[in-house]
C-alpha positions as CSV (number, residue, x, y, z in Angstrom):
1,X,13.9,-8.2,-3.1
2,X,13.0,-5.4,-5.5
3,X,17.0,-5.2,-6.6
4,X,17.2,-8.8,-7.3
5,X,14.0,-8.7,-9.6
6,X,14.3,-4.9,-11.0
7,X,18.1,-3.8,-11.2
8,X,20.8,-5.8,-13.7
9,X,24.4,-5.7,-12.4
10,X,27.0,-4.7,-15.2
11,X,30.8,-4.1,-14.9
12,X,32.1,-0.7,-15.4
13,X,35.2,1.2,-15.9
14,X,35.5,4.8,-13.9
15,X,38.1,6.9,-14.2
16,X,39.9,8.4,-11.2
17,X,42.9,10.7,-10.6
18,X,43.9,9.4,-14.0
19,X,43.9,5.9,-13.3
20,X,41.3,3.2,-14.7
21,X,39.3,1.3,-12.6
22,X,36.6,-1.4,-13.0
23,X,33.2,-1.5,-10.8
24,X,30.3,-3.8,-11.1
25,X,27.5,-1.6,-10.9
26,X,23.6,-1.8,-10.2
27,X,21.5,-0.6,-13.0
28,X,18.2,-0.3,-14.0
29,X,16.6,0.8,-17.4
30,X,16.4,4.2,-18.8
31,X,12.9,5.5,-17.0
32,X,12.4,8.7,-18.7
33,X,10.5,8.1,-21.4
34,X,7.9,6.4,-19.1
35,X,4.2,7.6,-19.0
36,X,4.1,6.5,-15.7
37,X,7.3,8.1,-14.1
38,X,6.5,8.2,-10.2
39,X,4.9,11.8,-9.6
40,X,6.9,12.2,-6.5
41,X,10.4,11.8,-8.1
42,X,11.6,15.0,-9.8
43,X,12.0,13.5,-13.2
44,X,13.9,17.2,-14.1
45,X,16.4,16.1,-11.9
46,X,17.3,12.6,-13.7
47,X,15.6,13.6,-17.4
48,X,16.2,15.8,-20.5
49,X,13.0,15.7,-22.8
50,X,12.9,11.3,-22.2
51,X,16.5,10.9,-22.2
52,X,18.4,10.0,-19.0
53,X,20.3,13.3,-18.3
54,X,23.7,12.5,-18.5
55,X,25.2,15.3,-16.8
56,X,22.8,14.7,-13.5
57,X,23.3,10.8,-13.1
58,X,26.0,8.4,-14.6
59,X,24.6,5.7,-17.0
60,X,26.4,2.3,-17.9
61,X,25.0,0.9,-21.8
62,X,22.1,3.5,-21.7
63,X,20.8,2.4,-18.1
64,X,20.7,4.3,-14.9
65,X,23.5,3.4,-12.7
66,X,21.6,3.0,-9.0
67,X,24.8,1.8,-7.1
68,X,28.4,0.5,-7.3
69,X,29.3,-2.3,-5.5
70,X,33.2,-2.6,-4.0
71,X,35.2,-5.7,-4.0
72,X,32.3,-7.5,-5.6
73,X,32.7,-10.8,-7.4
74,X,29.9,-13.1,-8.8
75,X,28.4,-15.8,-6.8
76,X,29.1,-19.7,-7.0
77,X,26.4,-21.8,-7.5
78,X,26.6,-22.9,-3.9
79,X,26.1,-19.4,-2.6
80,X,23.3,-18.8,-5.0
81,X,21.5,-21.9,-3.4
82,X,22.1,-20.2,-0.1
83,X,20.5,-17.0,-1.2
84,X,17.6,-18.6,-2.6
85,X,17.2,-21.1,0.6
86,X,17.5,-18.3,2.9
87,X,14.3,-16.9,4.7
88,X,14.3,-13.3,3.9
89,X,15.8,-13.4,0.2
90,X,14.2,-17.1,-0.5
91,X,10.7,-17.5,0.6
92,X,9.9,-13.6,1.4
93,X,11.7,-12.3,-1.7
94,X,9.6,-15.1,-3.7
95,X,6.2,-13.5,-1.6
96,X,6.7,-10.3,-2.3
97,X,8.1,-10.1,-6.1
98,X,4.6,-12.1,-7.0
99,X,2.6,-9.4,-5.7
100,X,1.0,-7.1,-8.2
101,X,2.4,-3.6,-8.7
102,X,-0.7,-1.6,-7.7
103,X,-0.1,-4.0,-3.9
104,X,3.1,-3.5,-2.8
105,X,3.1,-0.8,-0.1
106,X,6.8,-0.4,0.8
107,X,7.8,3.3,1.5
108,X,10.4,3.9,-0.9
109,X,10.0,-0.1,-2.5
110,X,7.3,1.3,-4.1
111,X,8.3,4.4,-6.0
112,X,11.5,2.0,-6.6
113,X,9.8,-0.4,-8.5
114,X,7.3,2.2,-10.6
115,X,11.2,3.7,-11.6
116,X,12.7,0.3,-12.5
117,X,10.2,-1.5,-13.9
């Protein structure tokens, strides 16, 4: 749920061994320069001053890249109407991205979203 309302999917190209390939990848916006950042995430780690630290973490178009996805394609409209029908990414998906920030109690969901959003 917090992916599919906080992280953008892009298309990438990596380079390896020489040889060009092309990635869609999960991002979500550039979070250093946030006067918010979640105090237990070492913001040394991904930051330099309240740029994203480029030699720490890649970026795609200024954004944090938070995954890659292989093989990946985009959906059809009939699988979109599945994911949004479905029980856990429909209705509880729909539940949970309503709730207000300073509510969601998720474990890692939560410092997640403080980062993304």
């Amino acid at each position: 749920c917090d992916l599919m309302k906080y992280a953008k999917t892009k298309k990438a190209k990596f380079t390896f061994d020489n040889t060009d390939h092309e990635f869609y990848v999960l991002t979500i916006k550039d979070p250093c320069a946030k006067d918010n950042f979640p105090r237990r995430v070492n913001k040394n780690y991904f930051c330099k001053n309240d740029k994203l630290d480029k030699e720490q973490v890649f970026t795609v178009g200024g954004d944090l890249v938070i995954g890659l996805l292989h093989n990946a394609s985009e959906c059809t409209t009939d699988q979109l109407v599945s994911i949004a029908s479905n029980e856990m990414t429909g209705a509880m998906c729909e539940f949970r991205n309503s709730q207000p920030i300073e509510e969601v109690q998720g474990g890692m969901g939560d410092i997640f979203i403080q980062m993304a959003n």
